[in-house]
SEVO-686306 format. One record per residue (C-alpha): x, y, z; chain; residue in one letter. Coordinates in Angstrom, 1 decimal, always signed. Layout:
BEGIN
X Y Z A a;
...
This chain:
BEGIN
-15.7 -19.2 +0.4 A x;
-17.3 -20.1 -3.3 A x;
-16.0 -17.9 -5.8 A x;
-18.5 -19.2 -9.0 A x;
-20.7 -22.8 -8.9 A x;
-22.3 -24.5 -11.8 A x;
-25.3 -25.8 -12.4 A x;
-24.6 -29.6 -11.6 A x;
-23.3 -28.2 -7.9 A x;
-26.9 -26.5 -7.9 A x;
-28.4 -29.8 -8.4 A x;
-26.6 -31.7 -5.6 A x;
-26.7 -29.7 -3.3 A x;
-30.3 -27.6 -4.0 A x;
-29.1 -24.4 -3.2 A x;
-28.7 -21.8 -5.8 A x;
-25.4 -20.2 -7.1 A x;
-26.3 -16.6 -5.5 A x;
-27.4 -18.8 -2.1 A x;
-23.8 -20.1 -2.5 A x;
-20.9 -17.5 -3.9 A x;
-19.5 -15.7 -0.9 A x;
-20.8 -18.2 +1.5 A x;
-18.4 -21.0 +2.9 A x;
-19.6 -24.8 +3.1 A x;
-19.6 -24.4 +6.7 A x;
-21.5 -21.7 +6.9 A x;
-24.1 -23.5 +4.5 A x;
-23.9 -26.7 +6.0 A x;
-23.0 -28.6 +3.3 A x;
-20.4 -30.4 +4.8 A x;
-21.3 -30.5 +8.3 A x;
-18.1 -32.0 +9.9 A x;
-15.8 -29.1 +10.3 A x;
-12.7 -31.5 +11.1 A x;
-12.9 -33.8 +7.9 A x;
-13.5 -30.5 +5.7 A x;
-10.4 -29.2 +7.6 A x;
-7.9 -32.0 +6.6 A x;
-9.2 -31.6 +3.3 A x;
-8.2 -28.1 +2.7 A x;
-4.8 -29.5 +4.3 A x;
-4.2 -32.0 +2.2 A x;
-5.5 -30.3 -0.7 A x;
-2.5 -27.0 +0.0 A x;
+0.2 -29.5 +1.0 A x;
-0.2 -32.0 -2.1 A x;
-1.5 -28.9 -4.9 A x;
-4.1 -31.3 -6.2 A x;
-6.6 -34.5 -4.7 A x;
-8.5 -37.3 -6.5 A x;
-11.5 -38.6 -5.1 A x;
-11.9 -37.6 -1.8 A x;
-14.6 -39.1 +0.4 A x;
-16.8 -37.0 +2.3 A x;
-20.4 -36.3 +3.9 A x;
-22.6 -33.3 +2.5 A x;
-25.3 -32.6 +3.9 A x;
-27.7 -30.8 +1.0 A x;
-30.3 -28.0 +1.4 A x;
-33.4 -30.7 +2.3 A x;
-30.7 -31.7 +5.0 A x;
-30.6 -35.8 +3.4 A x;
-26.6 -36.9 +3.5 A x;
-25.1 -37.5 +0.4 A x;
-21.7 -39.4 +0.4 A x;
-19.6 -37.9 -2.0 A x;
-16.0 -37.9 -3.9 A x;
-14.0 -34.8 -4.4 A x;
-11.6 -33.6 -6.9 A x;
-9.6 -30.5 -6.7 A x;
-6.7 -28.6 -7.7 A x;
-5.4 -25.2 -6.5 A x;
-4.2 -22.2 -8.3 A x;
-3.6 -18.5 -8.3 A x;
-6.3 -16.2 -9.7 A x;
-5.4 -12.7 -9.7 A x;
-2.9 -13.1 -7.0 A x;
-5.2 -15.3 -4.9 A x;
-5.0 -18.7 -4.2 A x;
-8.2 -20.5 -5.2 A x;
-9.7 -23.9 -5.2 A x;
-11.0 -25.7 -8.0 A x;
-13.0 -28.9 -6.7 A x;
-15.2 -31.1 -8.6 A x;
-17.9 -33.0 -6.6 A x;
-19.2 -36.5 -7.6 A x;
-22.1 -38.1 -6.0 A x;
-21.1 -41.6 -4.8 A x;
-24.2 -42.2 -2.6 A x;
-25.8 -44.7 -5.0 A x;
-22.8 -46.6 -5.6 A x;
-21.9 -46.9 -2.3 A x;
-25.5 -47.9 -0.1 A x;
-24.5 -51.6 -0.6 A x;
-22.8 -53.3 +2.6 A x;
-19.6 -54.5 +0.8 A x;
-18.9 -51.2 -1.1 A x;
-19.4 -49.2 +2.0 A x;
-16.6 -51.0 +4.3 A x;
-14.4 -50.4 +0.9 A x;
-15.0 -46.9 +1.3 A x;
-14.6 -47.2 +5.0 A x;
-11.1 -49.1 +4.4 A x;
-10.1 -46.2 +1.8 A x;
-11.2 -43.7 +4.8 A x;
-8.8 -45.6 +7.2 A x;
-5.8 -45.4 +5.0 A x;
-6.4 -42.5 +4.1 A x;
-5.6 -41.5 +7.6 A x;
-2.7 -43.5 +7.9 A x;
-1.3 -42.1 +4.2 A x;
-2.0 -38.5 +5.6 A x;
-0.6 -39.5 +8.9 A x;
+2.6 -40.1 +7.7 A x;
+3.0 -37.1 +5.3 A x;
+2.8 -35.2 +8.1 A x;
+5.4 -37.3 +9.9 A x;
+7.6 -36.6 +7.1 A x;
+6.4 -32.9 +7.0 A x;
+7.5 -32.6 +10.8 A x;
+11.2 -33.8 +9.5 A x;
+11.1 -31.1 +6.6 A x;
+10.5 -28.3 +9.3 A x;
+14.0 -27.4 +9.8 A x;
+14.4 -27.1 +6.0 A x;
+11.8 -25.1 +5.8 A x;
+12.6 -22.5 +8.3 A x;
+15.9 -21.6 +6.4 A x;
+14.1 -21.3 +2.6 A x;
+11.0 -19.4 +4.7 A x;
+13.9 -17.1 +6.0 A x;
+15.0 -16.7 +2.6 A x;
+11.5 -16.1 +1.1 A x;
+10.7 -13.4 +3.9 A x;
+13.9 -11.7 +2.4 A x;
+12.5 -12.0 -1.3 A x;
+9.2 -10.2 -0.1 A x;
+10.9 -7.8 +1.7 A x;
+12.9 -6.4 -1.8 A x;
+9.7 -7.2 -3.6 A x;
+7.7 -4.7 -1.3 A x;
+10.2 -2.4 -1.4 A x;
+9.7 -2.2 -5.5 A x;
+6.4 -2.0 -5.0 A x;
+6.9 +1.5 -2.8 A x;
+9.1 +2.6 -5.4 A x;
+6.9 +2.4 -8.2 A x;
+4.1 +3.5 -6.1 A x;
+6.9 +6.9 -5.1 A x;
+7.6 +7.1 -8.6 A x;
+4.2 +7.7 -9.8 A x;
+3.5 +10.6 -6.7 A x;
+6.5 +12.3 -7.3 A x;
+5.9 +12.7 -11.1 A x;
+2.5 +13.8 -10.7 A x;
+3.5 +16.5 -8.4 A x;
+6.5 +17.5 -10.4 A x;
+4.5 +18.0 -13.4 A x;
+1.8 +20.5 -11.5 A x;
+5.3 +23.3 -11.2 A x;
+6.5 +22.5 -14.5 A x;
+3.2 +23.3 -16.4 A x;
+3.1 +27.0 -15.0 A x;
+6.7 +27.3 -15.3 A x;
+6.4 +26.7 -19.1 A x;
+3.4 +28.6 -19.7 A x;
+4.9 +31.4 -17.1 A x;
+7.8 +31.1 -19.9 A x;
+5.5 +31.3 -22.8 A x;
+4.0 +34.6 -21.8 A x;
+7.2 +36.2 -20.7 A x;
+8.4 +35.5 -24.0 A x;
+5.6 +37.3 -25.6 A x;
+6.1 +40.5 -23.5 A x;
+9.6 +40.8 -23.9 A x;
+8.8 +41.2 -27.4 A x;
+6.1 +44.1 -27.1 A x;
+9.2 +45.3 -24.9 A x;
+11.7 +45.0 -27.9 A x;
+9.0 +46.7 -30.0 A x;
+8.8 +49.3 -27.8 A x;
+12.0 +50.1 -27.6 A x;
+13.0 +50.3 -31.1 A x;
+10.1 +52.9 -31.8 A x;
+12.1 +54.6 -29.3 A x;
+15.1 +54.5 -30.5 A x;
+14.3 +54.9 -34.3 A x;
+12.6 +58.2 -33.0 A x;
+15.0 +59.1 -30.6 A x;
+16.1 +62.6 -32.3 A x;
+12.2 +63.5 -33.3 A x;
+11.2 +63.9 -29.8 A x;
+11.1 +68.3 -30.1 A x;
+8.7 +70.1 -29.4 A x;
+8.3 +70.5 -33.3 A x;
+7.4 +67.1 -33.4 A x;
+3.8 +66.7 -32.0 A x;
+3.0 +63.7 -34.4 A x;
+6.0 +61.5 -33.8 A x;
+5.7 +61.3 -29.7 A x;
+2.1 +60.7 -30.3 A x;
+3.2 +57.6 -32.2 A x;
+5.4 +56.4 -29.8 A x;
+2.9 +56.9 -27.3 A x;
+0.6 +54.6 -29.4 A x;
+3.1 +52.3 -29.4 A x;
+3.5 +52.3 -25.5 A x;
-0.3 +51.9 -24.7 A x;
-0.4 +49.0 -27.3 A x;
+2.5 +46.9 -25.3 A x;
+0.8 +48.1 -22.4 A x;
+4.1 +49.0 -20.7 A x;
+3.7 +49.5 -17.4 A x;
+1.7 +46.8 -17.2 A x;
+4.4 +44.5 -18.8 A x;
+6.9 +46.1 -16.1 A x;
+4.8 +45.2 -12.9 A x;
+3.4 +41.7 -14.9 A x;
+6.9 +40.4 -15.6 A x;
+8.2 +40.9 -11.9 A x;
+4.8 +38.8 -10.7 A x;
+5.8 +36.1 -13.5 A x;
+9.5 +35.7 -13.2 A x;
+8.5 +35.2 -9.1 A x;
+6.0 +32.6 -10.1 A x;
+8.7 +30.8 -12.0 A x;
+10.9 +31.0 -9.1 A x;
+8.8 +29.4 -7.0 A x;
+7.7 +26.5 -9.1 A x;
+11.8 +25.7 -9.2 A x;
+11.9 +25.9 -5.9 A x;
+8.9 +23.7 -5.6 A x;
+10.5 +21.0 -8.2 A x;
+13.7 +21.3 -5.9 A x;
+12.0 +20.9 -2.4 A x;
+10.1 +17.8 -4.1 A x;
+13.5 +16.5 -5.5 A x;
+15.2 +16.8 -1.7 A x;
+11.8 +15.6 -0.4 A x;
+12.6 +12.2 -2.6 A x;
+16.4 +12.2 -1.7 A x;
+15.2 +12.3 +1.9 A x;
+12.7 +10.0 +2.0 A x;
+15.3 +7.0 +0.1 A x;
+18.3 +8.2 +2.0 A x;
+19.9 +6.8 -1.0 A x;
+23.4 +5.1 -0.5 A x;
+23.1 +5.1 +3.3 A x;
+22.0 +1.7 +4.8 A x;
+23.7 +1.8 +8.1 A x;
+22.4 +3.2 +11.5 A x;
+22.1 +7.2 +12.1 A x;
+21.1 +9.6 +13.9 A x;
+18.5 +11.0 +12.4 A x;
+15.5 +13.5 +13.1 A x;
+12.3 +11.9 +12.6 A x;
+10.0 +15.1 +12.6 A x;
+12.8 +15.5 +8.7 A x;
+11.5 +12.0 +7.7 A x;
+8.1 +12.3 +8.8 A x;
+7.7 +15.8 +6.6 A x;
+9.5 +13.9 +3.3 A x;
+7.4 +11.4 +3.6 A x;
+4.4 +13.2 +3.8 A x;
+5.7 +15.5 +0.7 A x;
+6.1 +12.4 -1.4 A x;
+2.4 +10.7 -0.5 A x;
+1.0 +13.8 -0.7 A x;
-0.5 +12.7 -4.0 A x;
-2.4 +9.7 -2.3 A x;
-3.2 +12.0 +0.5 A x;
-4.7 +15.1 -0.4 A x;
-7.7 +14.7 -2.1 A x;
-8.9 +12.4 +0.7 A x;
-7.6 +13.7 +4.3 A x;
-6.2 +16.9 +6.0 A x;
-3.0 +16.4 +7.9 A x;
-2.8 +17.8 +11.3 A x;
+0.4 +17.3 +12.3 A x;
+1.0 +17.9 +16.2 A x;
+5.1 +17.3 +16.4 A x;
+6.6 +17.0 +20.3 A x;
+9.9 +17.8 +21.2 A x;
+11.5 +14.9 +20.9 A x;
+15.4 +13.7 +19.9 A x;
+17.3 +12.8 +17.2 A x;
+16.9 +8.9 +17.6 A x;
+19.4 +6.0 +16.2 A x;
+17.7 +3.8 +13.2 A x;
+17.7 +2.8 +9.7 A x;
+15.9 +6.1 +8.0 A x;
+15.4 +4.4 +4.7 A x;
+13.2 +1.8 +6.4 A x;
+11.4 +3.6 +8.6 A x;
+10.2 +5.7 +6.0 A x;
+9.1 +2.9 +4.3 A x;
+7.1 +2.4 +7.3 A x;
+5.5 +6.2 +8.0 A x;
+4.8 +5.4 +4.1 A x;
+2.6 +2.2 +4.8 A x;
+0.8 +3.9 +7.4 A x;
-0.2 +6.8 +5.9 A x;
-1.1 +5.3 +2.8 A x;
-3.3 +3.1 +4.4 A x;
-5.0 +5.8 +6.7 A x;
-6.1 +7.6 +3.5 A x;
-7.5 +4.3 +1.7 A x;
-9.3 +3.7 +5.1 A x;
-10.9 +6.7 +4.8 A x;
-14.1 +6.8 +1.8 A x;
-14.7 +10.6 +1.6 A x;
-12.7 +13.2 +3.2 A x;
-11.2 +13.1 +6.5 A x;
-8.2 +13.6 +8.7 A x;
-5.0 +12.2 +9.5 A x;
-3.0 +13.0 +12.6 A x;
+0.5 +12.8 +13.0 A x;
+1.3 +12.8 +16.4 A x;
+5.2 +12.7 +18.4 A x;
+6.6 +12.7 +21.4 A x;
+9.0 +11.4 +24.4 A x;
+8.1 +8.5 +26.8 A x;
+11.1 +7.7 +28.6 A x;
+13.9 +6.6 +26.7 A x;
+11.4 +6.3 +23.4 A x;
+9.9 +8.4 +21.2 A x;
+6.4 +7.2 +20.2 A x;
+5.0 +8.2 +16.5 A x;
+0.8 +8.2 +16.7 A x;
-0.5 +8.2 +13.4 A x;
-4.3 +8.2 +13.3 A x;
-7.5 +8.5 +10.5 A x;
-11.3 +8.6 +11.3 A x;
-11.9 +6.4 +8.4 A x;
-14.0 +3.1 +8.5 A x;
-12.2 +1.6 +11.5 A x;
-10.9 -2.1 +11.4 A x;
-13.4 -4.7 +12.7 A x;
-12.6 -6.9 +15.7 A x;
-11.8 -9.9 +13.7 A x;
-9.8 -8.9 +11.3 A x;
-7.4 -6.9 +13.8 A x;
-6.0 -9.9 +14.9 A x;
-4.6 -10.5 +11.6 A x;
-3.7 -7.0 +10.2 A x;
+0.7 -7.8 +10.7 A x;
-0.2 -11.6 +9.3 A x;
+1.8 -11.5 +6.1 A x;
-1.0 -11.6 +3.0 A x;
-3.8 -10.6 +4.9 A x;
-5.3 -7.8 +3.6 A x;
-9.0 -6.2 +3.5 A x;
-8.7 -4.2 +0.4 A x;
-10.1 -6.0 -3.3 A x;
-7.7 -8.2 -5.2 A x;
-5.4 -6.6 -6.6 A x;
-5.5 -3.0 -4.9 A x;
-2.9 -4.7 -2.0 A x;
-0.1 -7.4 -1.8 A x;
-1.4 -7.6 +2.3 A x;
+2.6 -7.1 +3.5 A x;
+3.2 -3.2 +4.3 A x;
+1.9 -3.7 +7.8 A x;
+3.5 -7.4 +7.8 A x;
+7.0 -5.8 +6.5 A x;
+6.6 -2.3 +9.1 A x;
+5.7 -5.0 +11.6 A x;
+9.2 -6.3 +11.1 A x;
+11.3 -3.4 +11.0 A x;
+9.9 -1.9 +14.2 A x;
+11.0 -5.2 +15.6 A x;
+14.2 -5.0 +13.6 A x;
+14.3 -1.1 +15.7 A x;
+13.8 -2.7 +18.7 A x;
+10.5 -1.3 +19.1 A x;
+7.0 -2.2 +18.7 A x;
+3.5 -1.2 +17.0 A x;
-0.1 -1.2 +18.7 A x;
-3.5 -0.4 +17.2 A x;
-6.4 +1.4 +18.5 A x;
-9.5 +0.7 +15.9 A x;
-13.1 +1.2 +16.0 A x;
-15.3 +0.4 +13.2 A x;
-16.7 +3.5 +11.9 A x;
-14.4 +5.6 +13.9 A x;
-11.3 +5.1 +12.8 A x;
-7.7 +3.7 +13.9 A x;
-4.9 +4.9 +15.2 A x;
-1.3 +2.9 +14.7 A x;
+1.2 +3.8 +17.9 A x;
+5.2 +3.1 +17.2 A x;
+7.1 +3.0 +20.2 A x;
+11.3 +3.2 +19.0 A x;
+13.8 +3.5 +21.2 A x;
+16.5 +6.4 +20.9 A x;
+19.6 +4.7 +21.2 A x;
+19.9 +1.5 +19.6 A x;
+21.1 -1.5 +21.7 A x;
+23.6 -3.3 +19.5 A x;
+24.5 -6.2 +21.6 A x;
+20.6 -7.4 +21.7 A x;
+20.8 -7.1 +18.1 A x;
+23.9 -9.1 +17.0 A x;
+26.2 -6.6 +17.2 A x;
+25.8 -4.9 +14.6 A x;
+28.0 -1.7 +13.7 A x;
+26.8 +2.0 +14.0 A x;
+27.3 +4.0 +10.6 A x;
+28.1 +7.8 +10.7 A x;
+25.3 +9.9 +12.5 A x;
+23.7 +12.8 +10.2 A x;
């Protein structure tokens, strides 16, 4: 797809940069065989940059135009790109003998190509292993990603508790000195209060309906509960964020999902709540053997995405319960739906549908893998305009022989 033309692109071809950016040559027709424009974009990823490339355009007033391409790639905001410049050749090559030059360059052009990807085919097993390796790199550098994405919920919703807390504080602080006041007129009066003494128990009684005692009595109770329950809110967020990590454990437990589906919701709340109500409609289901860390990582993902899908304000249901020997987790938005096309690709590793730079396109790719990793498996459900709904099927008891034999750590 063009991303920008210039002027001398608008001149060879006839069509105008707003006719062109966000259309593909294909789609245009300007280079009408699909297979030659295919081995270019081959060449052009495998090698990183090309040098006069022949090819056939075909331009707006639909006359060919032979032409030699340029082109390097690069990475623009995360993206790769292509940067091609396009030379007309047609002039120089409508004479017999420079056109069965360009048809010999063609040829071996072929062959040269041909046997880069003879050698490519010998590199394969190479490959594999430093691909294996590279799937591991993305999988840490996803996981810092949902860190720093954690790290920012859970300080926003620390700081709502803390601010009344403080200003809860502040006031108390104030009234326990009208208190004070109060009682030292008291007790500097203490032996006046007679019945001789009519002026001084008025004063003190000034005194009281200036503190406004009994309002301070009843007014400090309320206050000291509020503060309460903004620690305890601060706490339930902190075990919210030690549940969610399961930090230090990294083997296989027995764990509840309904505990990690509730932490995880507590520590997205912040991406969630200003765009969706959650309905959550648990089954009884049992405690199943997995790695909790990840799978939370993976309730993460799809929540997060089922509030982005969704423009306004919606709903997003959280669904369990027991199929057999699995337990399947339904969680579903009425957002904008995922179109036909692009739902074949959704667990493709990079592909995503959000802007550039609002997604690295590898939470569903990475969730797609541990479920696997589980022994399990995701579908989705989408309509466009409807919504989607992402089904994970995991099995309770974890089959360690179909898995390398891994070792079971302590259950929970």
């Amino acid at each position: 797809m063009y991303i920008d033309v210039n002027p001398g692109f608008e001149r060879l071809t006839g069509y105008k940069r707003a006719d062109a950016v966000g259309h593909t040559s294909l789609e245009l027709g300007i280079w009408p065989d699909k297979e030659s424009r295919a081995r270019f974009v081959e060449a052009l990823h495998k090698t990183g940059s090309l040098h006069d490339y022949p090819a056939l355009f075909r331009i707006r007033s639909g006359e060919l135009r032979h032409v030699e391409i340029s082109g390097n790639t690069m990475r623009l905001k995360g993206d790769e790109v292509m940067v091609t410049v396009i030379r007309d050749v047609t002039e120089r090559i409508s004479n017999e003998e420079e056109l069965n030059q360009y048809r010999k360059r063609l040829l071996h052009l072929v062959e040269q190509r041909t046997n880069e990807l003879q050698d490519a085919n010998e590199e394969l097993r190479d490959t594999n292993r430093k691909l294996e390796e590279a799937h591991n790199q993305l999988l840490q550098s996803e996981k810092m990603a949902s860190i720093g994405q954690l790290a920012a919920g859970v300080a926003h919703e620390i700081n709502n508790p803390i601010s009344f807390v403080n200003s809860n504080l502040s006031s108390l602080e104030g009234y326990l000195q009208g208190i004070l006041e109060m009682l030292a007129a008291y007790e500097a009066n203490e032996h006046l209060l007679a019945e001789n003494h009519p002026a001084q128990l008025k004063t003190l009684q000034a005194v009281k309906e200036k503190v406004e005692l009994d309002y301070l009595k009843e007014d400090i109770v309320s206050l000291l509960n509020e503060s309460k329950d903004g620690l305890l809110r601060v706490k339930k967020i902190v075990q919210d964020l030690k549940d969610f990590s399961h930090v230090g454990t990294a083997e296989w437990q027995t764990v509840d999902l309904h505990a990690g589906l509730d932490s995880t919701l507590n520590i997205v709340n912040n991406e969630i709540k200003y765009k969706a109500k959650v309905i959550k409609q648990y089954g009884q289901i049992p405690p199943i053997e997995c790695l909790p860390l990840e799978l939370n990582q993976v309730f993460m993902n799809m929540l997060v995405n089922a509030a982005h899908a969704i423009a306004d304000h919606g709903e997003i249901t959280v669904r369990t319960s027991i199929q057999g020997d699995q337990v399947l987790v339904e969680i579903a938005d009425n957002g904008d739906g995922i179109s036909p096309e692009n739902l074949k690709r959704i667990f493709d590793p990079f592909f995503t549908t959000k802007p550039v730079g609002k997604g690295t396109g590898l939470g569903l790719s990475l969730s797609y893998s541990i479920v696997q990793k589980h022994q399990g498996k995701i579908e989705v459900e989408s309509a466009v305009g409807k919504g989607t709904c992402f089904k994970i099927w995991l099995p309770v008891q974890h089959d360690y022989a179909a898995s390398g034999g891994e070792s079971a750590g302590s259950g929970i």
